[in-house]
C-alpha positions as CSV (number, residue, x, y, z in Angstrom):
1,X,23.6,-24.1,21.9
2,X,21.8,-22.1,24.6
3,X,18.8,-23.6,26.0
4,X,17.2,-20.0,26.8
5,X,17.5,-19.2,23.1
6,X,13.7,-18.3,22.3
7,X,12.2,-21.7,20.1
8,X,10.8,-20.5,16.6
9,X,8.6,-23.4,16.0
10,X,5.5,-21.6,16.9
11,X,6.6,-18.9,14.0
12,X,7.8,-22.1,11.4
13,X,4.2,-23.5,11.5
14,X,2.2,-20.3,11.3
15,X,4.2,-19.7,8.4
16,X,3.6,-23.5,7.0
17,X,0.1,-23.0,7.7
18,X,-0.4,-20.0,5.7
19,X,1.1,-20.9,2.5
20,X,-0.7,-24.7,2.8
21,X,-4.0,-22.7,3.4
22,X,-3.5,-19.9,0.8
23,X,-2.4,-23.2,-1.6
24,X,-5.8,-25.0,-0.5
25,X,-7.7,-22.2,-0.7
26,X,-6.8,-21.2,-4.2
27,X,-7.0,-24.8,-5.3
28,X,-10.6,-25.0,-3.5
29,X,-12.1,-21.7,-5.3
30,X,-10.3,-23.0,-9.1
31,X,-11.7,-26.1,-7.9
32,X,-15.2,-25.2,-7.7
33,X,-15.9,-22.8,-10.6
34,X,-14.0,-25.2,-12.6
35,X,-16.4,-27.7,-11.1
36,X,-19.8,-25.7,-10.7
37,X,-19.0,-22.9,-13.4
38,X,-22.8,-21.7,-13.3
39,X,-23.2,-18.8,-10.5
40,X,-27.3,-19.8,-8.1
41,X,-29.2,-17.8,-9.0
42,X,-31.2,-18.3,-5.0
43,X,-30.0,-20.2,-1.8
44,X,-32.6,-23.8,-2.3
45,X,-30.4,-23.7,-6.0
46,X,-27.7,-25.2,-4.2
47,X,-29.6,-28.4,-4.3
48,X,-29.4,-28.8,-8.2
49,X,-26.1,-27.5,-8.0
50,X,-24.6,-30.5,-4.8
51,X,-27.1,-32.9,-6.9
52,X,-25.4,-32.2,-10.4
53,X,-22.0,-33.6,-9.1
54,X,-22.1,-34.9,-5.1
55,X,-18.6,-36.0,-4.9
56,X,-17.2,-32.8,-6.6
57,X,-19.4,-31.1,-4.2
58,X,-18.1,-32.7,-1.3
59,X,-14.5,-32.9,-2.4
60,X,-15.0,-28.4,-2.8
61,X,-16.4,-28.7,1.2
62,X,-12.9,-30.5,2.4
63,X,-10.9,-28.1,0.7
64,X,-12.0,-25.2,1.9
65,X,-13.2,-25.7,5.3
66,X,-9.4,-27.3,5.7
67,X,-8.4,-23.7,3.9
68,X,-9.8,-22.1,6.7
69,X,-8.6,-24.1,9.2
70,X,-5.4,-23.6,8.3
71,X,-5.7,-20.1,8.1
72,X,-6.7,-19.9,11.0
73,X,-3.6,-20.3,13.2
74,X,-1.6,-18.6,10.3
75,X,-3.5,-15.2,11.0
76,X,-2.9,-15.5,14.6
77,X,0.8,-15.8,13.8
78,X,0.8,-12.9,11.9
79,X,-1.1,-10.9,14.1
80,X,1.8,-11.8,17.3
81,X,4.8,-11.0,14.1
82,X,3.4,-8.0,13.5
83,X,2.2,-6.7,17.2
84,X,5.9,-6.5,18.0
85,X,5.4,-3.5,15.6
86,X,2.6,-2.4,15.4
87,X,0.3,-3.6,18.0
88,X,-3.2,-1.6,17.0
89,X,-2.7,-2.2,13.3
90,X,-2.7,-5.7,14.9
91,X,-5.2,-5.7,17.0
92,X,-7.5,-4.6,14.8
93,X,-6.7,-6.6,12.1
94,X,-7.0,-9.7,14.3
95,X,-10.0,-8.9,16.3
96,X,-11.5,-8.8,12.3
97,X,-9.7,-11.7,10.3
98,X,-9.5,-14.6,13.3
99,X,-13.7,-14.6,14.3
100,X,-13.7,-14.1,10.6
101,X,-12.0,-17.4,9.8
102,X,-13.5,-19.3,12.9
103,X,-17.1,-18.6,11.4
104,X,-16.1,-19.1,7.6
105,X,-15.3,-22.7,8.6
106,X,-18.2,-23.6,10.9
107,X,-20.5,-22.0,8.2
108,X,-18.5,-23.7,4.9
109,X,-18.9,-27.2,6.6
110,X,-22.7,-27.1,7.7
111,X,-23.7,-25.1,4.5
112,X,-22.1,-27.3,2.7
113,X,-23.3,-30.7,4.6
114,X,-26.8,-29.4,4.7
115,X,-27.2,-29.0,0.7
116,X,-25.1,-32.6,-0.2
117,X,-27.5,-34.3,2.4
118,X,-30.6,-33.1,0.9
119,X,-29.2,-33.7,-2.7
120,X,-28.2,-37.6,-1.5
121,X,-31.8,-37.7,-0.1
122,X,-33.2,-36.3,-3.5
123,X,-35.1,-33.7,-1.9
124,X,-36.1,-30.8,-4.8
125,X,-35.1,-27.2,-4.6
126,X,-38.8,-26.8,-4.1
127,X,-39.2,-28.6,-1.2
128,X,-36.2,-27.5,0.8
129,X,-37.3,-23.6,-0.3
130,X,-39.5,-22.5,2.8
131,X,-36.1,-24.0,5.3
132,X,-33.8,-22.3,3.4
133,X,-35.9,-19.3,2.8
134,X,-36.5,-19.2,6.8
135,X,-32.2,-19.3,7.4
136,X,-31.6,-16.4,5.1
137,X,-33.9,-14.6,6.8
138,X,-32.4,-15.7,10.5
139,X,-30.5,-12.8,12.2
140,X,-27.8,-15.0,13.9
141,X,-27.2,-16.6,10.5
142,X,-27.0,-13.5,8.5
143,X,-24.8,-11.5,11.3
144,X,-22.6,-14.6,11.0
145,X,-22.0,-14.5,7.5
146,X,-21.5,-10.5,7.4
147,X,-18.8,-11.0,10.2
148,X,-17.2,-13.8,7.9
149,X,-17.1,-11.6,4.9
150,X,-16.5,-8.3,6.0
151,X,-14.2,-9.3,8.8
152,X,-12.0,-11.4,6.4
153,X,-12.2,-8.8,3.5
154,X,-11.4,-6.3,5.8
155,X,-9.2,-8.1,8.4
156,X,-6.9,-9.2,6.0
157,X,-5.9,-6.2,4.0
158,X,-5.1,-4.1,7.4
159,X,-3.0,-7.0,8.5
160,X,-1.5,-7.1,4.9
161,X,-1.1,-3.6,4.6
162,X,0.0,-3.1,8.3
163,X,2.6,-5.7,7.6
164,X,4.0,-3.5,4.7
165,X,4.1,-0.6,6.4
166,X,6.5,-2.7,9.4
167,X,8.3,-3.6,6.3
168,X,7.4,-7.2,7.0
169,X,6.6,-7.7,3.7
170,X,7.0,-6.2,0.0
171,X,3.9,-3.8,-1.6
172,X,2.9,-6.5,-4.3
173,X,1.8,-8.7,-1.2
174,X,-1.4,-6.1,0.3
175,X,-1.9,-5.0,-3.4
176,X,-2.5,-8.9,-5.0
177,X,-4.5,-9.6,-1.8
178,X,-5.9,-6.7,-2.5
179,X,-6.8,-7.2,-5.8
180,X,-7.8,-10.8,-5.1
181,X,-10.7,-10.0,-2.8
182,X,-12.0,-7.3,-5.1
183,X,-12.0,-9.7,-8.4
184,X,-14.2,-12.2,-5.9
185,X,-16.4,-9.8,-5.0
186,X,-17.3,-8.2,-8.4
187,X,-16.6,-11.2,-10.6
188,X,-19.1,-14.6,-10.8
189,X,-17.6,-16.3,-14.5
190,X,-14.5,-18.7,-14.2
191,X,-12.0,-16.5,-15.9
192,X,-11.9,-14.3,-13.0
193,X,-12.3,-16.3,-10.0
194,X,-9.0,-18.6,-11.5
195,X,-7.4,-15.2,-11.2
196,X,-9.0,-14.8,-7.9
197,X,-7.2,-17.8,-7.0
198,X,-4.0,-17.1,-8.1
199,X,-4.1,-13.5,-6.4
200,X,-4.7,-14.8,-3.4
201,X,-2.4,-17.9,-3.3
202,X,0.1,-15.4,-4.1
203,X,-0.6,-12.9,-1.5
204,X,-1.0,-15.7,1.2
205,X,2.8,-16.7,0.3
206,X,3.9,-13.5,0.5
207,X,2.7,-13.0,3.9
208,X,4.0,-16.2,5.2
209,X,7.5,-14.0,4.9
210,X,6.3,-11.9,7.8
211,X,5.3,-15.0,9.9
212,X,8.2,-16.9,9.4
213,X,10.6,-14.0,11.3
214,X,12.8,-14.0,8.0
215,X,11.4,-10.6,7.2
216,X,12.5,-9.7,10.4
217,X,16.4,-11.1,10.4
218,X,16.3,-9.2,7.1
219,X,16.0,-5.9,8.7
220,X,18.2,-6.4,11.3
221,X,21.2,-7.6,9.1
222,X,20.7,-4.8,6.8
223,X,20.8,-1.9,9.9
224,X,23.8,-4.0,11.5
225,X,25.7,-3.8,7.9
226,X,24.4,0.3,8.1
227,X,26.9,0.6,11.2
228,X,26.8,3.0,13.9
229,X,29.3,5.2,12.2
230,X,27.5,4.8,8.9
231,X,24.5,6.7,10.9
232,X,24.6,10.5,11.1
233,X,23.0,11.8,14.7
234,X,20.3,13.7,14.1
235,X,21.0,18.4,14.0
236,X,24.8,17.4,13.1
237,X,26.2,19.6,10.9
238,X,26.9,17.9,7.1
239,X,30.3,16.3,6.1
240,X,32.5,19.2,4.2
């Protein structure tokens, strides 16, 4: 075995880590509608909601802030497997999807936290109103959560696309993701977000292929089987 021979554990747990977090994060959003089928109708809401079932509630805030964390390191794995081929595609999807995910998790696990501590106080919706009220209104806290949701909605379908296009990955992988994040964003009734989760599970999988480098070894047995004198220079005249 040669010792210089490039190590592809880095690649094995990017790959792990994406089809664990697209698993968890699929389970989480099932999970919660499942759980909480009644969409707020306003932020303070959230108390009745947390208050209605506080373990369920905090059970929904472990799975997908460890979704996210997951997916984290998963996306930055993709974004390396697919700069060796297309390095803007990758930049841009990266510099979208990896802030993305960093703020999803810090804002799942204190916007979840601060609602299951007020309902374990027992503090009412009305009460908590004029706080909440004052955060939606915050600039940092609503540039936050438009970098989280435009940034992942956006950041993962050019990485998913741009990893079709490298041929890292088949067309049903962008087009489920695809169809996932649309479904979320139009959909609020548990029919569709269990489909949402599905979708997205499934896409998540998919793209663990371009992680993982099998993709890759793929490619490069099928144009060693093509053979150089399979392969017809280019302005030759045709076989007679």
């Amino acid at each position: 075995m040669d010792s210089a021979s490039p190590r592809p554990y880095g690649r094995r747990f990017a790959a792990a880590a994406m089809v664990a977090g697209g698993v968890l994060y699929g389970v989480a959003n099932a999970f919660y509608w499942l759980m909480f089928p009644d969409e707020v109708a306003e932020t303070a809401g959230n108390v009745t909601v947390a208050g209605g079932n506080l373990g369920a509630w905090r059970v929904e805030t472990v799975l997908f802030t460890l979704a996210h964390l997951l997916l984290l390191p998963a996306m930055a794995g993709l974004v390396v497997a697919l700069g060796r081929s297309r390095p803007v595609v990758a930049t841009i999807g990266g510099f979208l999807v990896v802030p993305a995910l960093y703020l999803a998790t810090v804002h799942l696990w204190h916007y979840n936290a601060f609602f299951g501590a007020l309902a374990a106080a027992g503090v009412e919706p009305a009460t908590a109103r004029p706080v909440v009220d004052a955060l939606d209104r915050d600039p940092f806290v609503i540039t936050s959560f438009a970098l989280w949701i435009l940034g992942w909605l956006v950041g993962l379908l050019v990485l998913a696309f741009g990893a079709w296009r490298a041929r890292l990955v088949p067309v049903w992988v962008p087009l489920a993701l695809t169809a996932g994040q649309v479904l979320d964003l139009l959909s609020a009734s548990v029919a569709p977000k269990l489909a949402v989760s599905v979708l997205m599970a499934a896409g998540l999988f998919g793209l663990s292929r371009a992680v993982s480098g099998r993709a890759d070894a793929r490619r490069t047995r099928a144009d060693a089987a093509t053979g150089p004198a399979d392969r017809q220079p280019t302005g030759a005249a045709p076989p007679r």
